[in-house]
C-alpha positions as CSV (number, residue, x, y, z in Angstrom):
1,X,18.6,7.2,-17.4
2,X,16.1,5.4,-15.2
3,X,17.3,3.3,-12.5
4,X,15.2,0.4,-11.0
5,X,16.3,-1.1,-7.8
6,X,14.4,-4.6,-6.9
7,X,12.6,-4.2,-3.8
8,X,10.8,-7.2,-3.5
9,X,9.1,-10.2,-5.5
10,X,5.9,-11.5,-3.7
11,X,4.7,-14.9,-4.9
12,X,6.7,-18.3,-5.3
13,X,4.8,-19.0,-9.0
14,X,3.6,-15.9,-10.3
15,X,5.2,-12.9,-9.1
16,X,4.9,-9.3,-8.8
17,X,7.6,-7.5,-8.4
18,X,7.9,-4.0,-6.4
19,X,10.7,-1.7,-8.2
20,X,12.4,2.0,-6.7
21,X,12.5,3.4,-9.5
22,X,14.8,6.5,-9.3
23,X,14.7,6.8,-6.0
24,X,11.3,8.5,-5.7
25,X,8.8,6.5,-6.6
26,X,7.8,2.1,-6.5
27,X,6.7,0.9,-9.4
28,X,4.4,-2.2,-8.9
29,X,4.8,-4.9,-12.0
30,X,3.0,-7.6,-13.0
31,X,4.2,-10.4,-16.1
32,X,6.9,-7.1,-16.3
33,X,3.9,-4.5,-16.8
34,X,3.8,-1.8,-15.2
35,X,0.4,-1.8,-13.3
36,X,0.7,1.0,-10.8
37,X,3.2,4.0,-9.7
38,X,3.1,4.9,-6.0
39,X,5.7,7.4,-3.6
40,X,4.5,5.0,-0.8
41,X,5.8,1.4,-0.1
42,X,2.9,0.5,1.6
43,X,0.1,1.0,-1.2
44,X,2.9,-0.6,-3.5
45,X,3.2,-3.8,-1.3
46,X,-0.8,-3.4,-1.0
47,X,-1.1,-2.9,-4.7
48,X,1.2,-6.4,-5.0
49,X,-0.7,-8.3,-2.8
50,X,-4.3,-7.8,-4.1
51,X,-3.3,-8.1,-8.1
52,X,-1.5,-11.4,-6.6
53,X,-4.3,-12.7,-5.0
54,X,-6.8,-12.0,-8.0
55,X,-4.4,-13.9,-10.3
56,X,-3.9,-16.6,-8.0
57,X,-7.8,-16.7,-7.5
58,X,-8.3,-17.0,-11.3
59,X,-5.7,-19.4,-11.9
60,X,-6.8,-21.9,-9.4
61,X,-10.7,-21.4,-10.9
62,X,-9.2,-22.2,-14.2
63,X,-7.6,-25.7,-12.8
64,X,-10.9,-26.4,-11.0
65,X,-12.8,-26.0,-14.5
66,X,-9.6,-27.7,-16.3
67,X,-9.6,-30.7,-14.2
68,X,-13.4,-31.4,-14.4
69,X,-13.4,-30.8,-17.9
70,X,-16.4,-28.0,-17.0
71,X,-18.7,-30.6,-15.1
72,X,-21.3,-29.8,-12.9
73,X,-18.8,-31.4,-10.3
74,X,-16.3,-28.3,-12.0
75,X,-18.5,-25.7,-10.8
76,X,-19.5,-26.6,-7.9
77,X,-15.6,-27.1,-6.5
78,X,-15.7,-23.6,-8.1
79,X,-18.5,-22.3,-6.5
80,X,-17.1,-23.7,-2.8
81,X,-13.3,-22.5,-3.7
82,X,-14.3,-18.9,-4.6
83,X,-17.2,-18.8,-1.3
84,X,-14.2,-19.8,0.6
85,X,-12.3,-17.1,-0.8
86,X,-15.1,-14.2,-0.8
87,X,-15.1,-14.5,3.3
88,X,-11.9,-13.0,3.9
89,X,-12.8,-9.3,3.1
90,X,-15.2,-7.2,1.4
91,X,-12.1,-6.9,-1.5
92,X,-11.9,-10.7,-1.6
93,X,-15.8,-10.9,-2.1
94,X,-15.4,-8.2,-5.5
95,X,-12.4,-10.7,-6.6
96,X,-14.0,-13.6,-6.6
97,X,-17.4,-12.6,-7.9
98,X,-15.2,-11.6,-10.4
99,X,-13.4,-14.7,-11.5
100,X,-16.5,-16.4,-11.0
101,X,-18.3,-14.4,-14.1
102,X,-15.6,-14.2,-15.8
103,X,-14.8,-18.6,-16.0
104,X,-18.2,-18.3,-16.5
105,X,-19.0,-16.5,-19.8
106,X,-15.2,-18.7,-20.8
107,X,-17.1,-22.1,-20.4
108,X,-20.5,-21.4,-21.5
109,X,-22.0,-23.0,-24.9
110,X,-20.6,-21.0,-27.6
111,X,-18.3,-21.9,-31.2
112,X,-14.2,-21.4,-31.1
113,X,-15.0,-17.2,-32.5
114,X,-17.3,-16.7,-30.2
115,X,-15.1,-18.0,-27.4
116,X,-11.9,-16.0,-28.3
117,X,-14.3,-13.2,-28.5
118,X,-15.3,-14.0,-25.0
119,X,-11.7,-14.6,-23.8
120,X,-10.5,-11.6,-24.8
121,X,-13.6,-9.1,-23.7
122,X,-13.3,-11.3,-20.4
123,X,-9.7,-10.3,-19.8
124,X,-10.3,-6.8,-20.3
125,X,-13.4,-7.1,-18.1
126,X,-11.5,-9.3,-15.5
127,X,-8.6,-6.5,-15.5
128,X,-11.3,-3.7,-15.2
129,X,-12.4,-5.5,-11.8
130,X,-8.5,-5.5,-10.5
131,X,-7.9,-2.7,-11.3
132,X,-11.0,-1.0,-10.0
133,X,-10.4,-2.5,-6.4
134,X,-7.2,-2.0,-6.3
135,X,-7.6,1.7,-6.9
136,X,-10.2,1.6,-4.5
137,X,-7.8,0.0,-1.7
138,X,-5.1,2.4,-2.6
139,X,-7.3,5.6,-2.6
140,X,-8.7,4.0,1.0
141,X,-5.2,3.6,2.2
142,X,-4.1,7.6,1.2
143,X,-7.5,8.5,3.0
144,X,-6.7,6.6,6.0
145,X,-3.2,7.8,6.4
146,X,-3.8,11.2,5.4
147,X,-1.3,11.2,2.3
148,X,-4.9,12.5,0.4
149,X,-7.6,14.9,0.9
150,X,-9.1,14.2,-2.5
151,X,-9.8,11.9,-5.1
152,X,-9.1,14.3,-7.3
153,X,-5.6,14.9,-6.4
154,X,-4.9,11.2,-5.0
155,X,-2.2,9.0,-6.9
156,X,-4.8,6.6,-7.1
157,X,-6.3,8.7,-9.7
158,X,-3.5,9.3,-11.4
159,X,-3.2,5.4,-12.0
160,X,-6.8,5.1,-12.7
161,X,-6.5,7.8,-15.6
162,X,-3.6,6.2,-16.8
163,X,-5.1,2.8,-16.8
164,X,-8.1,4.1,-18.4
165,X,-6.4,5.5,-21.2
166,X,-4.5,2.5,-22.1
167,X,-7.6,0.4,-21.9
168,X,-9.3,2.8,-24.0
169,X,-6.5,2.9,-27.0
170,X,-7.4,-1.0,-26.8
171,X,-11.0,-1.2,-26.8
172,X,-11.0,1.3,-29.5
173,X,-8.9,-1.1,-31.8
174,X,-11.3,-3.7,-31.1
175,X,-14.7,-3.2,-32.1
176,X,-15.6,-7.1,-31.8
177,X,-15.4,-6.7,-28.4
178,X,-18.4,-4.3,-28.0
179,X,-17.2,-2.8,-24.8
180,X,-17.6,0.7,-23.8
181,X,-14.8,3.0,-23.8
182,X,-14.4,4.5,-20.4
183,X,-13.5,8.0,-20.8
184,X,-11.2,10.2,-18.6
């Protein structure tokens, strides 16, 4: 029997919660997904944080867009909002390039197919982004704390298999998309 022991929700809207899970390892959970299995609490709390911040980022670039009705005067809030954003790190800069291509290809010129098309590639796209820096982060945080000597043999790609597999099983279900299939 698995048991999952709350150990802490960040966020006050969305949340992510951080799960012990057995007593051996955190599980980190978005919308009550599992999005990435760690032994350490501080990647897990790291992991948290950045899928957070991405979903917050998005979110309020949605609003902006929402609000303006996808004006000029949209995009440019947009543009300043996510500039804003990209200064506080190199990972912050990935994030909101990110949302920003993403709202993008969601508001251009194109019929109600086309657009749910767009929405749903986008989301796989937009996860592929998160998911790729926060493997990155974690892998950087193993390195830096000596929990790692390889990539290789690093939980971080452990989660970036798993992920990949998942995604793939998708894609592959949805040729529409016309997205590549990553591969392990």
């Amino acid at each position: 029997m698995v048991k999952k022991q709350l150990v802490k929700e960040l966020g006050t809207e969305d949340k992510v919660s951080i799960f012990l899970v057995n007593n051996s390892y955190f599980s980190v959970e978005y919308r009550e997904k599992e999005e990435y299995y760690t032994k350490n609490r501080d990647i897990a709390f790291l992991v948290g944080k950045t899928i957070l911040s991405f979903f917050e980022n998005y979110k309020r670039g949605v609003r902006l867009l929402q609000d303006s009705e996808g004006s000029e005067e949209g995009w440019v809030n947009l543009v300043r909002y996510l500039r804003a954003e990209s200064r506080n790190s190199e990972e912050s800069y990935e994030i909101a390039m990110g949302v920003y291509r993403s709202l993008e290809k969601l508001y251009s010129n194109m019929n109600i197919e086309d657009k749910n098309i767009a929405r749903l590639r986008t989301q796989v796209q937009m996860k592929d982004l998160l998911t790729f820096v926060t493997i990155k982060l974690a892998y950087l945080f193993e390195v830096e704390n000596k929990l790692t000597e390889s990539f290789d043999n690093s939980e971080a790609q452990k989660n970036a298999l798993r992920y990949k597999r998942v995604r793939d099983h998708f894609v592959s279900q949805r040729k529409e998309l016309s997205l590549k299939i990553l591969g392990s």
